[in-house]
C-alpha angles and dihedrals in degrees: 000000000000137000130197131198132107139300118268105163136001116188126202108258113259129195132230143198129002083291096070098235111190126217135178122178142193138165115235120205112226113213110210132109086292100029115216134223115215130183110204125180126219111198146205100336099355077073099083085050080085101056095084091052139090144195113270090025117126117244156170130200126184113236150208119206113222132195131184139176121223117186110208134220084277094045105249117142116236121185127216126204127201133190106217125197123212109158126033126189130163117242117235117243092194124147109242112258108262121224119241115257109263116221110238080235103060099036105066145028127228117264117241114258111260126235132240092218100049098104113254100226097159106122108233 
């Protein structure tokens, strides 16, 4: 999956545990009719992906869903969802290449004259 938008936030990568387990998060501005605000979380090594990147570029990053259940103290079971990145680019903001004017002379060739005689079968 991928989303695109535009960089909001981008926070310095922290590291948690005795394993040394490595986030690094940022928030992503959708641009659509409700824009969105999406934070999505690069880790361990997908974490330097967001040192060539500033706040107000475009973007889109490539993305993995994950869900995960946790049961609390009473035993209920509550249910977590991340937005992972795996893959930033910038968007290009790039105006289309634009085709040269072609002259009416050189664009087309004069169409044969038609004949009287030649039967007219068309329906209408």
């Amino acid at each position: 999956m991928e989303i695109t938008g535009k960089i909001k936030k981008i926070d310095e990568a922290k590291t948690y545990g005795a394993s040394g387990f490595r986030k690094r998060e940022m928030v992503i501005t959708t641009d659509e009719q409700y824009p969105q605000m999406l934070m999505v979380e690069f880790t361990q090594d997908k974490c330097e992906l967001l040192n060539n990147y500033n706040v107000g570029e475009d973007v889109k990053i490539n993305i993995n869903l994950r869900g995960r259940e946790w049961i609390n103290p009473e035993g209920e079971a509550k249910y977590f969802n991340s937005i992972q990145g795996w893959r930033i680019e910038k968007l290009q903001a790039d105006a289309p290449a634009e085709m040269p004017p072609i002259e009416a002379v050189d664009a087309f060739e004069p169409a044969d004259k038609v004949s009287d005689a030649e039967p007219d079968d068309l329906p209408f």
